[in-house]
Rosetta silent file (secondary structure, phi, psi, omega in degrees, C-alpha in Angstrom):
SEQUENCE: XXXXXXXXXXXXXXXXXXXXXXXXXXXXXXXXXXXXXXXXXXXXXXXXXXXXXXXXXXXXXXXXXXXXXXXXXXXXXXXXXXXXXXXXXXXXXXXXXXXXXXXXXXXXXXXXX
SCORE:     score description
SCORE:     0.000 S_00000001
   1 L     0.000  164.855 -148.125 -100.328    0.532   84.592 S_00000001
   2 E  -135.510  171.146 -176.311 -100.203   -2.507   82.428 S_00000001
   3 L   -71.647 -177.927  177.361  -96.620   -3.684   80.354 S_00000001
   4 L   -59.979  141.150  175.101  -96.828   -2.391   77.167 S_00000001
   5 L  -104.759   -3.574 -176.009  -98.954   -4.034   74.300 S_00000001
   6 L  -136.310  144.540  177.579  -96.431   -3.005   71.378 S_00000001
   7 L   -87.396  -44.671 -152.134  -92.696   -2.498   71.334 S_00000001
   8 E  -150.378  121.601  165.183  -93.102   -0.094   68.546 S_00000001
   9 E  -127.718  144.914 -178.706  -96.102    2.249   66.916 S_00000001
  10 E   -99.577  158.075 -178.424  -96.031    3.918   63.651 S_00000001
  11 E  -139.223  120.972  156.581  -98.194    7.103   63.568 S_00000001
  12 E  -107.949  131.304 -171.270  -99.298    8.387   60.290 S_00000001
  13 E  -115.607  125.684 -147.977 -101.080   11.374   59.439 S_00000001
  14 E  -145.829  144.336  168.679 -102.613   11.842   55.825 S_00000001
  15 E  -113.640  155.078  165.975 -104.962   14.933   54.863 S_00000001
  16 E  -126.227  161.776 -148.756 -106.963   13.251   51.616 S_00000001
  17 L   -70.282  160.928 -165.887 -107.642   14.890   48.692 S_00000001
  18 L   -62.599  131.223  174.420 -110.697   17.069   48.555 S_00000001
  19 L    92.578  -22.971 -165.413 -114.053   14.574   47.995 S_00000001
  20 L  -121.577   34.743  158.122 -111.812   10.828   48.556 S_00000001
  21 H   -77.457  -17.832  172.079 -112.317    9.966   52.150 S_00000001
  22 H   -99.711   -0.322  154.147 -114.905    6.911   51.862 S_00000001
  23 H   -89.745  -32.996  158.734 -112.613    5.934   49.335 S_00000001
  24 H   -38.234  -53.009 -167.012 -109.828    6.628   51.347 S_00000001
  25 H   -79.772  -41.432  175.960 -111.352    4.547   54.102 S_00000001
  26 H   -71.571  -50.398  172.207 -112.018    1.711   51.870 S_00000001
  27 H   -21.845  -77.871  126.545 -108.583    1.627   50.745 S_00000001
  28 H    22.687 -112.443  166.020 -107.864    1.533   54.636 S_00000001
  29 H   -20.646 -105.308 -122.489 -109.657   -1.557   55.157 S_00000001
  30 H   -67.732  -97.918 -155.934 -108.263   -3.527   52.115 S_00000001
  31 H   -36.567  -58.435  160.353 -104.448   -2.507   52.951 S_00000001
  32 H   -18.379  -54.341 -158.559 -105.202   -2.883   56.814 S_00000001
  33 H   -68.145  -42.454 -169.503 -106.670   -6.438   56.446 S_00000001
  34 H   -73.203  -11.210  179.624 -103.514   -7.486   54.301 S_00000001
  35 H   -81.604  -38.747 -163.705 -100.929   -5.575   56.685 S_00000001
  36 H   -69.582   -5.530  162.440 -102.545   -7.412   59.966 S_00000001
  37 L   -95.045   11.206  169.765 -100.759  -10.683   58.211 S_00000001
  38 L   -91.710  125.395  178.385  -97.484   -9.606   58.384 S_00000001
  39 L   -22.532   98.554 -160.971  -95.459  -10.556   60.464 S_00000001
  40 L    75.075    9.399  159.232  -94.801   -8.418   64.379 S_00000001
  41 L  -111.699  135.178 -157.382  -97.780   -6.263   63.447 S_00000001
  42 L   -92.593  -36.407  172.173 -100.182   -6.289   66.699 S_00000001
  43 E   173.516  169.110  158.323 -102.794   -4.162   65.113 S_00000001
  44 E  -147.944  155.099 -158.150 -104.030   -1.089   63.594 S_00000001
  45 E  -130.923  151.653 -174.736 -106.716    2.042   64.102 S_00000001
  46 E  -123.508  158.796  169.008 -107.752    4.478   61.568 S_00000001
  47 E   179.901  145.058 -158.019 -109.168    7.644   63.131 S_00000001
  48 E  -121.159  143.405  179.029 -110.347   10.808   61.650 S_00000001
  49 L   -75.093  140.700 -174.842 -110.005   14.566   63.327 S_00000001
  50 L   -67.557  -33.002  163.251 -113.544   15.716   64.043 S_00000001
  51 L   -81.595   20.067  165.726 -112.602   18.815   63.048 S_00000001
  52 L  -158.212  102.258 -176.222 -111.171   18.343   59.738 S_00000001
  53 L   -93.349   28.269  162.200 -112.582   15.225   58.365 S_00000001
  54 L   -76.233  -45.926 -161.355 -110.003   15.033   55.576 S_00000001
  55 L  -103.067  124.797 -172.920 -107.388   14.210   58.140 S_00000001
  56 E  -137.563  139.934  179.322 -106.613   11.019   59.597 S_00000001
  57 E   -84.267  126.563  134.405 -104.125    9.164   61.761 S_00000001
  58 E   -79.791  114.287 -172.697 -103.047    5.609   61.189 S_00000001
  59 E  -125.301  129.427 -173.757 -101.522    3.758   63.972 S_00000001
  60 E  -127.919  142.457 -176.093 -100.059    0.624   63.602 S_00000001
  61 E  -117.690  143.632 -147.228  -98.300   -1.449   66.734 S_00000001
  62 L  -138.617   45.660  169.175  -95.226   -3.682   66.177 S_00000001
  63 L    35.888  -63.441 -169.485  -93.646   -6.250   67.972 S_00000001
  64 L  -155.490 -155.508 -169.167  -90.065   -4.426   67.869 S_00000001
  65 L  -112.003  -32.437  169.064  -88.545   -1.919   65.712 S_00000001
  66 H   -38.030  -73.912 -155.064  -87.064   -5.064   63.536 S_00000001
  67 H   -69.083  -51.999 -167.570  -90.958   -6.391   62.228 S_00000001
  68 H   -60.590  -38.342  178.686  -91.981   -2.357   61.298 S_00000001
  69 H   -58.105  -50.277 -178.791  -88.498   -1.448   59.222 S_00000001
  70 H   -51.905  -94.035 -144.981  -88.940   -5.019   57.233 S_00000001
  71 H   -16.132  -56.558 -126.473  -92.521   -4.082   56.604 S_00000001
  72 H   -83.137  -26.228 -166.909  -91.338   -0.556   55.853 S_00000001
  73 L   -87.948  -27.087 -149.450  -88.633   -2.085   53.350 S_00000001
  74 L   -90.435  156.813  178.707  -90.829   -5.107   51.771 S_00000001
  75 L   -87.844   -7.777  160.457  -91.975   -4.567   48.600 S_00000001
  76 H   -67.741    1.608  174.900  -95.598   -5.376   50.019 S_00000001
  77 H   -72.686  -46.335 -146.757  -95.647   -1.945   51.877 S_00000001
  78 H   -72.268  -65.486  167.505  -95.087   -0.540   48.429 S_00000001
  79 H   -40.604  -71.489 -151.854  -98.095   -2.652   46.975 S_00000001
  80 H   -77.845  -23.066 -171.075 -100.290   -2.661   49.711 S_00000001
  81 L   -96.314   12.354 -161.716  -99.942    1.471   50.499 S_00000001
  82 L   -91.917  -13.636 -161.637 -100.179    2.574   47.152 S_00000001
  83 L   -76.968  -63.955 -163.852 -104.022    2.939   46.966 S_00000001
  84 H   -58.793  -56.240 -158.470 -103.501    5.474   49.815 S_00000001
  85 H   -72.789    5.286 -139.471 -100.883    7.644   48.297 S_00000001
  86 H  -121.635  -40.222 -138.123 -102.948    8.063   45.212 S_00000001
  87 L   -80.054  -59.008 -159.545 -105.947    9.290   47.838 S_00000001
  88 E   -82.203  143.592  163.671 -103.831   11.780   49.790 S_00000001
  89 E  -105.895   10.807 -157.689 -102.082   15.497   49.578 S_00000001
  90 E  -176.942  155.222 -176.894 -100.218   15.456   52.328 S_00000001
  91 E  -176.442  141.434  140.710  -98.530   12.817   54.824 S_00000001
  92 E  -165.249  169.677 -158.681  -96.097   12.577   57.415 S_00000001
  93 E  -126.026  104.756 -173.794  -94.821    9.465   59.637 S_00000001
  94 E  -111.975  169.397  178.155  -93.331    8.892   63.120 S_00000001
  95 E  -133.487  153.340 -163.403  -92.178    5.839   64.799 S_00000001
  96 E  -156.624  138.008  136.884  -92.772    5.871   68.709 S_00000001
  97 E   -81.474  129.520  166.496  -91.402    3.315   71.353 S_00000001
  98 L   -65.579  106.807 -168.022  -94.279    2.138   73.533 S_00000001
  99 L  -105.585  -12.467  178.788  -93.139    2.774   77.021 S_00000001
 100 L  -157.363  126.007 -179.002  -96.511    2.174   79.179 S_00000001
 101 E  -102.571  131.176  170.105 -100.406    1.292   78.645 S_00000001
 102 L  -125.686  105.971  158.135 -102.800    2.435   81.142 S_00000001
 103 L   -44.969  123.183  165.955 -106.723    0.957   80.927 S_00000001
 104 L  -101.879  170.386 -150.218 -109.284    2.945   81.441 S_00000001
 105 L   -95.724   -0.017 -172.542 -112.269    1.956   83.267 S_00000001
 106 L   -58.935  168.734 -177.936 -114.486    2.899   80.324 S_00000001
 107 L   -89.089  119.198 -154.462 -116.746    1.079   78.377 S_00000001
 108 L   -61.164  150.830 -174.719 -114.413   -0.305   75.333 S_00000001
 109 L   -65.860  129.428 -168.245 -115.184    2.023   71.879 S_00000001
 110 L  -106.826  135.254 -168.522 -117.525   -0.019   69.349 S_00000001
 111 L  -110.740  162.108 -179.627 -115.903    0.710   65.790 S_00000001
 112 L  -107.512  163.390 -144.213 -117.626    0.481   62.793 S_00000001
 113 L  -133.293    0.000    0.000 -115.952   -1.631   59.696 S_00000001
């Protein structure tokens, strides 16, 4: 077991409207690239359930609970997520403390952009 790589992950879960998931995903991207300059954010993964490919998690990792609530407050959250809510029918949002990372021995996952 390895320390933690994040203090703090947001988990989101969005169903998107019927037909606006490659725009959805593009959206993604654009908001994504401009969130990974903010300040205490370590990274973030989009991932879609295989069995409903409307529905997707976003998880973003966060230096403390401090760097995600500014984000969550700033008016570039507003700006930069706004694409998405347009996209989507549905949402909902947790916050998680990271308490342990364990590596697996696997070959790391190659994502496509």
């Amino acid at each position: 077991m390895t320390a933690p790589t994040a203090g703090v992950r947001t988990v989101l879960r969005m169903r998107t409207r019927e037909g606006c998931e490659a725009e959805f995903e593009a959206a993604w991207h654009r908001a994504a690239a401009e969130i990974a300059r903010v300040p205490g954010n370590l990274r973030q993964e989009l991932v879609r359930d295989v069995e409903d490919p409307r529905t997707f998690l976003i998880t973003s990792d966060w230096t403390d609970r401090a760097a995600v609530d500014g984000f969550g407050r700033s008016s570039a959250r507003e700006t930069l997520t706004e694409a998405l809510r347009d996209l989507r029918e549905d949402a909902a949002r947790n916050t998680y403390e990271v308490l342990a990372v364990v590596p697996g021995a696997g070959r790391p996952v190659e994502v496509r952009a």
